[in-house]
C-alpha positions in Angstrom: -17.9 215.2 -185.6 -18.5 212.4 -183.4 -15.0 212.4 -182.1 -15.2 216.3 -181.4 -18.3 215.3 -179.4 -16.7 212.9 -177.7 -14.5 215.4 -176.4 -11.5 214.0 -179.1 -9.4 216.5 -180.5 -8.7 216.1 -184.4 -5.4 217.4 -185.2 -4.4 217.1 -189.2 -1.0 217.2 -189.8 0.0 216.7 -193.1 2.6 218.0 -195.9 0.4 219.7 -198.2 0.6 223.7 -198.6 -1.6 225.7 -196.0 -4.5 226.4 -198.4 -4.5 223.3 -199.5 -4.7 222.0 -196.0 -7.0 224.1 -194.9 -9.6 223.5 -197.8 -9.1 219.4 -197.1 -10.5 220.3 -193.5 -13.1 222.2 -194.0 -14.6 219.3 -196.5 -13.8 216.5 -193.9 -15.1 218.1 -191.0 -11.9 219.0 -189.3 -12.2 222.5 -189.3 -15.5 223.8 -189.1 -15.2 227.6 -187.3 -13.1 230.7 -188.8 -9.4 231.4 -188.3 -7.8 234.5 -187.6 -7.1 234.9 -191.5 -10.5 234.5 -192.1 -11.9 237.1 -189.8 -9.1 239.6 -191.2 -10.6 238.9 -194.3 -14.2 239.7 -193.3 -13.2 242.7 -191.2 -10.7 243.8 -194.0 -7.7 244.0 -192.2 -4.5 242.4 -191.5 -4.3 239.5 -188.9 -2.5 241.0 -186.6 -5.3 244.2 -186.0 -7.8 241.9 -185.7 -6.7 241.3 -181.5 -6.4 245.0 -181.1 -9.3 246.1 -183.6 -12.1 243.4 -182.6 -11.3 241.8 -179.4 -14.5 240.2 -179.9 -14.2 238.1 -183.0 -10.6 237.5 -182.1 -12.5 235.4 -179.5 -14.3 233.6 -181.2 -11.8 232.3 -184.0 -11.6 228.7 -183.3 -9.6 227.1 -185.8 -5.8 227.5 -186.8 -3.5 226.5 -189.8 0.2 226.1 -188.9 2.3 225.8 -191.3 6.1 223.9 -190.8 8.2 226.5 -191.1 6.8 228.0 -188.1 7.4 225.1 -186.0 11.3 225.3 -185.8 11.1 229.0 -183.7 8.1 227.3 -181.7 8.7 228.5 -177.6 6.6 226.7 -175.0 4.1 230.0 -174.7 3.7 229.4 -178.9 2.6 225.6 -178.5 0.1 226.5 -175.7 -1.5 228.8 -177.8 -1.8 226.5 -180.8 -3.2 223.8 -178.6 -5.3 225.4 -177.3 -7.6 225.9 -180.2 -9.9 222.9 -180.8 -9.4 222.8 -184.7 -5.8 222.4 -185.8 -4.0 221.6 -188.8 -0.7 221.6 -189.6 0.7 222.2 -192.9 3.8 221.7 -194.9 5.4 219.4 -192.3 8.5 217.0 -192.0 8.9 213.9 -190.3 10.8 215.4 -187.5 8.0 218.2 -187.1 5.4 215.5 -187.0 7.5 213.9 -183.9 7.5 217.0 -182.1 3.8 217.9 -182.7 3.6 214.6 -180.7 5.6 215.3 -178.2 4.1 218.2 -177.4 0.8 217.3 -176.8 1.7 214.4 -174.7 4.2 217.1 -172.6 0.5 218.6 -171.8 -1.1 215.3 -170.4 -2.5 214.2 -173.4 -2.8 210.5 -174.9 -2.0 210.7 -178.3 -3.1 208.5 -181.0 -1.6 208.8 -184.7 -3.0 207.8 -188.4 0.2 207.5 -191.1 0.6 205.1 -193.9 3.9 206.4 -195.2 7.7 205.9 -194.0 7.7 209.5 -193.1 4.8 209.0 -190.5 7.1 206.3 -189.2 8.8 207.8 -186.2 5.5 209.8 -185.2 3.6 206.2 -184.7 5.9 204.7 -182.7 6.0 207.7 -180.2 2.8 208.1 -180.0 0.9 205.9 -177.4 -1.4 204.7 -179.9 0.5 204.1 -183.6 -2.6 203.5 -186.3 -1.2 202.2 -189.5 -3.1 201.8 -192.7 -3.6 198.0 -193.3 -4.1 198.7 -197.5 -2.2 201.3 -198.1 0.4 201.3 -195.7 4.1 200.5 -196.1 5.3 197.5 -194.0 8.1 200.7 -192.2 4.7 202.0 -191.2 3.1 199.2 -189.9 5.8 197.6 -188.1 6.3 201.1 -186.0 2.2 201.2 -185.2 0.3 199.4 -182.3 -2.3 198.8 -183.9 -3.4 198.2 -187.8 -6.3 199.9 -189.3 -7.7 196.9 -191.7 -10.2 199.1 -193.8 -8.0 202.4 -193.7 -11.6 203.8 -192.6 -11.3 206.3 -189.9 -14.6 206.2 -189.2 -13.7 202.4 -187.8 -10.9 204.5 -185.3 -14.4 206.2 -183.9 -16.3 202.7 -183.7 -13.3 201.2 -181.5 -13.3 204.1 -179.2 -16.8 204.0 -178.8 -16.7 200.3 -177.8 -13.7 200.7 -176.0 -15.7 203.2 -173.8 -18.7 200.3 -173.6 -16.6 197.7 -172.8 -15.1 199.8 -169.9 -18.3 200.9 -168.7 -19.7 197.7 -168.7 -17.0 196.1 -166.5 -17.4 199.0 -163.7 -21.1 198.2 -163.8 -20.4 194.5 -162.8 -17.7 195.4 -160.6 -20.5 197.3 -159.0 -23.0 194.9 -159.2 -20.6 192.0 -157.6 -19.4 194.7 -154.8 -23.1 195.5 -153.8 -24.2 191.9 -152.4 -20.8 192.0 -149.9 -22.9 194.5 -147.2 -25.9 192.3 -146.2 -23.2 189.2 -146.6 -20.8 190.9 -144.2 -22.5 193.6 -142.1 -25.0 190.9 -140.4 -22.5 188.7 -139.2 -20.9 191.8 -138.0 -23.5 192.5 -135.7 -24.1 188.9 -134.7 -20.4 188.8 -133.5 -20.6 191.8 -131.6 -24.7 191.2 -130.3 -23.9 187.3 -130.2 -27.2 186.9 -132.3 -27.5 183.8 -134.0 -25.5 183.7 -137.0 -28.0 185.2 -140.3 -26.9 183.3 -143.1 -24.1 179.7 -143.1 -21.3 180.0 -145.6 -22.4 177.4 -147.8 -25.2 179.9 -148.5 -23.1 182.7 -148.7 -21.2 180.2 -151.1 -24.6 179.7 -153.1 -25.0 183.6 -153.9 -21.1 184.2 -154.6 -21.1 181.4 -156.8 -24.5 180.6 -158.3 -27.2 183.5 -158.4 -24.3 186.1 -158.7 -22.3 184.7 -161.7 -24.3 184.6 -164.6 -26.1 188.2 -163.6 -22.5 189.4 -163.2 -21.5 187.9 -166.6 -24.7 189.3 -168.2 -23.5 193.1 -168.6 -20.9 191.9 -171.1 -23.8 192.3 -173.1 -25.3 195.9 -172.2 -25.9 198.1 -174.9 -23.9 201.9 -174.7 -25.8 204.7 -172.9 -26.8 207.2 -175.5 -24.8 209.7 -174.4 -21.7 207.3 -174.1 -19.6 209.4 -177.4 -21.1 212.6 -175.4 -18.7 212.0 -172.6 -14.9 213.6 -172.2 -12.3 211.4 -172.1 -11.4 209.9 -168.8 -8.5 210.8 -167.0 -6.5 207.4 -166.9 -4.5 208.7 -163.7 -8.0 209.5 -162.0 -10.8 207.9 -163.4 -10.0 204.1 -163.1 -12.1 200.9 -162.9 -12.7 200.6 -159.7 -12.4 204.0 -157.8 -13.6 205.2 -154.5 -16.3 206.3 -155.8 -17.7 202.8 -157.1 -16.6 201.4 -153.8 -19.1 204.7 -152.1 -21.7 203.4 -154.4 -21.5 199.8 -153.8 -20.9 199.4 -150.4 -22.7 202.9 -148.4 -25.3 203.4 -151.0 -26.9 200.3 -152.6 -25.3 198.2 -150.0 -26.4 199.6 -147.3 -30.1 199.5 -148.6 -29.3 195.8 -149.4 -28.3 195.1 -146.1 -31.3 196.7 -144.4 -33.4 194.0 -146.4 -31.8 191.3 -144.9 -31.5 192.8 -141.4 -35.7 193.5 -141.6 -36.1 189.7 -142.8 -33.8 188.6 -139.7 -35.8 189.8 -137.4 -39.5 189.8 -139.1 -38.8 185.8 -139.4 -37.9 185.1 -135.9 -40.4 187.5 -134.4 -43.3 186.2 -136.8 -42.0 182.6 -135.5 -42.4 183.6 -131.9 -39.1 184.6 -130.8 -38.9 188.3 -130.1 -35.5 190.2 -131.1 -34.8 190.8 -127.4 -34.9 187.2 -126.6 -31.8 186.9 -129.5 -29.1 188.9 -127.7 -26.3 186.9 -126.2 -28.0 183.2 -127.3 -25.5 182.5 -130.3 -23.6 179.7 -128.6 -26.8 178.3 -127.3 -28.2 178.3 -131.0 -25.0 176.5 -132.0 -24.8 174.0 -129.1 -27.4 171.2 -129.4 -26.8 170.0 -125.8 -27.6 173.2 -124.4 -30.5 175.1 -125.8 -31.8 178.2 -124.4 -35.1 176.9 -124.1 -37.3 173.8 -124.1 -34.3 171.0 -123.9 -33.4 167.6 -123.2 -32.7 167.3 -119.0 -29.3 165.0 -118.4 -28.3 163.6 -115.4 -24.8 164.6 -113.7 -23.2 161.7 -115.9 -24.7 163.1 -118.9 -27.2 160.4 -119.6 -30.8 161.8 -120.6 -33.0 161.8 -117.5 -36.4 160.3 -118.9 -38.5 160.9 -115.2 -38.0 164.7 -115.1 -40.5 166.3 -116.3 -40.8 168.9 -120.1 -42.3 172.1 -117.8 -38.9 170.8 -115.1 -36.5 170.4 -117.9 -37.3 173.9 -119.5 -37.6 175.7 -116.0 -34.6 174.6 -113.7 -32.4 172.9 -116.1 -31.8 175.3 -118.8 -32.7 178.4 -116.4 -35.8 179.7 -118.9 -38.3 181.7 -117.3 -42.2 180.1 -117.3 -43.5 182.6 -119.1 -41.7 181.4 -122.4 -42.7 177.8 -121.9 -46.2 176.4 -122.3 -47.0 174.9 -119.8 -50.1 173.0 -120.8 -47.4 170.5 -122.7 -47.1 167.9 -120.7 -44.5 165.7 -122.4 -41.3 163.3 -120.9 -38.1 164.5 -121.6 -36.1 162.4 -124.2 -33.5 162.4 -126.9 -35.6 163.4 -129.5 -36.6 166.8 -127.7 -34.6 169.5 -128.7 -36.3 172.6 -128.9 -39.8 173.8 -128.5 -41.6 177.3 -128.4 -44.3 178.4 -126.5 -46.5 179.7 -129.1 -50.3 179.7 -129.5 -49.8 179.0 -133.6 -48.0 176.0 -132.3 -44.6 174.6 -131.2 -41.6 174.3 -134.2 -38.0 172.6 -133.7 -35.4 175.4 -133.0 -33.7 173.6 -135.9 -36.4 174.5 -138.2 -36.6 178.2 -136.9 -33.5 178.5 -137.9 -33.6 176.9 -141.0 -36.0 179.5 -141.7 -34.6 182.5 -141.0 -31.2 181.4 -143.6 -33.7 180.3 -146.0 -35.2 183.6 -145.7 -32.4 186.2 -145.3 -30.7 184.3 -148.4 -33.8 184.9 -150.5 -33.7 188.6 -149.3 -30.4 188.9 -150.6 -31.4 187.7 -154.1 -33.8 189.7 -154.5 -32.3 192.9 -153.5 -29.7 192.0 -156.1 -32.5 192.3 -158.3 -32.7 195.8 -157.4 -28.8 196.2 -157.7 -28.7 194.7 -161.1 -31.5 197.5 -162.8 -29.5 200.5 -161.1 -26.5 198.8 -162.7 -27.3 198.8 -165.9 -26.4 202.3 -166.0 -24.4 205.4 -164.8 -26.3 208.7 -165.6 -29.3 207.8 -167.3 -32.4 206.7 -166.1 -33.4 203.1 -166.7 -36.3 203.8 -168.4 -34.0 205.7 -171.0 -32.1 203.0 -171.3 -34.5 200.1 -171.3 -34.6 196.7 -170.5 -33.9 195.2 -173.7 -30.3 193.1 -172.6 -32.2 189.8 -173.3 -29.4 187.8 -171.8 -29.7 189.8 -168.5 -33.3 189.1 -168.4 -33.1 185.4 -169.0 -30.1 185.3 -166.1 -32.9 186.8 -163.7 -34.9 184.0 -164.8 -32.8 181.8 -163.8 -31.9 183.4 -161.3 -35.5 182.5 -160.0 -35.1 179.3 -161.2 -32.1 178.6 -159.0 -33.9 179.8 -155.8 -36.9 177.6 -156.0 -34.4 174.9 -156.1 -32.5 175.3 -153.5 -35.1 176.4 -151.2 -38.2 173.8 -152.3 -36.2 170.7 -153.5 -35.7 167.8 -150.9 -32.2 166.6 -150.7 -31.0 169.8 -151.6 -32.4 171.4 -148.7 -30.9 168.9 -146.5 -27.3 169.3 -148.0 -27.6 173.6 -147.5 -29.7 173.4 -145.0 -32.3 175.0 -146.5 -36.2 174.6 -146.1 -40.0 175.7 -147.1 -40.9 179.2 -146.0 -44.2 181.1 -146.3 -45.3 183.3 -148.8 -44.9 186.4 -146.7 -41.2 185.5 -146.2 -40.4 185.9 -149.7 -41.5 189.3 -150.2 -40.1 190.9 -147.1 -37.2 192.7 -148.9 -39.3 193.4 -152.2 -39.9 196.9 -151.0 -36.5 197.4 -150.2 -35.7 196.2 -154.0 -38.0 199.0 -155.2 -36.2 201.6 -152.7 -32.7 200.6 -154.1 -34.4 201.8 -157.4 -36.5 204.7 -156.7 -33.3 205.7 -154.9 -31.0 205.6 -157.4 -33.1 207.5 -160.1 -33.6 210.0 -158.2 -29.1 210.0 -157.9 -29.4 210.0 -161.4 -31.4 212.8 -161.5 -29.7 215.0 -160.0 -26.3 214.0 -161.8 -28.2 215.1 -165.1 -30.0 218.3 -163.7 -26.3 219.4 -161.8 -23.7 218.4 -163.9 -20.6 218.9 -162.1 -22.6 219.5 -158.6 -21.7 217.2 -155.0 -23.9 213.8 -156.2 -21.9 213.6 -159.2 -18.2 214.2 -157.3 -19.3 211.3 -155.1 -21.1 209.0 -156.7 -21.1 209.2 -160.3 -18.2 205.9 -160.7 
């Protein structure tokens, strides 16, 4: 039953007489509706009235009994029809039958798997694309033709490996698609620096610090995801469609969650530099300047023509004439001499912070923004059609990885050495919530995908994003 669910088509094929075959499937499940012999019966007449007599229950006959002898005068038009019901068995078969049976259902696109213990089911398992042998009662003929050995001779253990074959691939698409997500607000702001010539959002060693340290054990973590209830509910994928990273995972990852993801980072950009008195405007076209510590596009040490530092000109000369900064940026109540030490000051009422600090802030901060939309990323991850809250968070190894992924942060951002090595630094409270509303977005967003892939099965969300 839970292989029919599954979408699994349970073919019997077996040597026994016809009623004898047919009783065997009705006790094990196999065969569970009428065949046309059946409804003849009921109707009390002859199989072949029952099309033209009772169109109606001809319809709904679901299961068929084959027997061998039938097989040899089998035409293409003969096999479609037997295949097409969803209960078959067939009866009073040879070895060479048995091959063909297989080869006919993998001439229609199927992937056939085949259960044999004997000799006879010999040439079957090796043709098949998934030969099960018995591991007790088997005959060594038997085993050595078959992929794979069934240890218990328990088919019910054939239904417990493809349901965790199913889990395991599910699980690695939702890493896939966890890892992919982060590569938007990596790649997309540095995008737009280049083009704007913004200062850069984020150095590579931090980029380095996600890819390689936050990101890895999260990543790792699904591994141990439990199945979606309705993961045996599922048809088979389509191996020449459905792989493990499609475009439709690469749609999710990068135009729908990464996107959102990116917007985080983008908002804590600019909230940071504004909130440290530098308005967005100001940004465009300054990235050299941000990257040259000779020339700073604002307060900045006055040289001579030689280069040496000019100690007599004054801070309010060196930040109006030399470095061509309007007045109105510069506070001009700061009377200080220019030296070696100045680099960059702001004219702000909250006070005056080293460009190199600014900056330090705004990596710091889009960084942390990053992290924590992948917090957002890793809850929609967990899974592909049902809601989270369905699902639960009960993956106690994914928790403790978000822990630590916590952990990790306040380390790199708030230990001294550290911060001097990835040029990190302190940042305020606010600064560490600026992309938890995005986070929650990323979520509310993607339930409400889900949603919609449950209530319109087969509808446009699912054709494009359901991975």
């Amino acid at each position: 039953h839970k292989c029919q669910t599954a979408g699994i088509t349970v073919i019997m094929v077996t040597g026994d007489h016809p009623i004898t075959a047919k009783a065997i499937a009705k006790e094990v499940g196999i065969i569970h509706g009428e065949t046309i012999e059946d409804v003849a019966k009921r109707m009390k007449c002859s199989p072949k009235e029952v099309a033209e007599k009772y169109p109606e229950e001809a319809k709904k006959v679901t299961a068929i009994v084959v027997a061998g002898v039938q097989i040899k005068d089998f035409v293409d038009a003969d096999w479609d029809r037997v295949l097409a019901h969803p209960e078959v068995v067939f009866a009073r078969t040879t070895p060479e039958q048995k091959l063909i049976i297989v080869e006919q259902n993998q001439c229609r696109n199927r992937i056939v798997a085949v259960t044999g213990d004997g000799v006879n089911d010999s040439p079957a398992l090796k043709k098949a694309d998934i030969g099960v042998a018995m591991g007790i009662s088997g005959s060594d003929v038997s085993k050595e033709a078959a992929k794979m050995v069934l240890l218990d001779d328990n088919f019910a253990s054939i239904v417990s490996g493809v349901e965790e074959g199913r889990l395991i691939f599910d699980n690695l698409k939702k890493s896939i698609a966890y890892t992919l997500e982060h590569l938007g607000p990596e790649v997309i702001p540095y995008l737009i620096s280049f083009i704007l010539e913004t200062p850069i959002p984020l150095t590579t060693i931090l980029i380095l610090c996600i890819d390689l340290g936050t990101d890895i054990a999260p990543a790792i973590s699904f591994a141990y995801e439990v199945p979606e209830s309705d993961i045996m509910d599922r048809p088979p994928r389509n191996p020449k469609v459905d792989k493990l990273a499609g475009w439709r995972l690469f749609l999710f990852s990068y135009l729908m969650i990464g996107i959102l993801e990116t917007a985080a980072t983008l908002f804590t950009y600019f909230i940071v530099f504004n909130t440290e008195g530098i308005p967005s405007s100001y940004l465009l076209g300054t990235a050299k300047d941000w990257e040259d510590p000779d020339y700073l596009r604002g307060c900045c040490t006055a040289k001579n023509a030689d280069g040496t530092v000019n100690t007599n000109m004054s801070f309010e000369s060196a930040c109006c004439t030399t470095c061509q900064i309007p007045a109105s940026y510069i506070n001009l109540g700061y009377d200080q001499k220019c030296d070696a030490s100045v680099m960059w000051l702001w004219d702000q009422a909250t006070g005056l912070p080293f460009r190199d600090e600014i900056w330090r802030k705004v990596n710091t901060a889009v960084w942390f923004s990053i992290v924590v939309g992948q917090w957002g990323g890793i809850v929609v991850c967990k899974t592909r059609k049902l809601s989270v809250f369905q699902q639960g968070m009960w993956n106690w190894p994914m928790n403790y990885t978000l822990i630590f992924e916590v952990a990790l942060s306040f380390f790199i951002i708030m230990t001294p050495g550290v911060q001097d090595v990835l040029g990190t630094t302190g940042i305020q409270p606010i600064y560490w919530f600026t992309a938890a509303p995005f986070a929650f977005g990323i979520v509310v967003f993607d339930e409400i995908r889900k949603w919609s892939i449950r209530r319109y099965p087969g509808g446009w969300v699912e054709f494009i994003s359901y991975y």
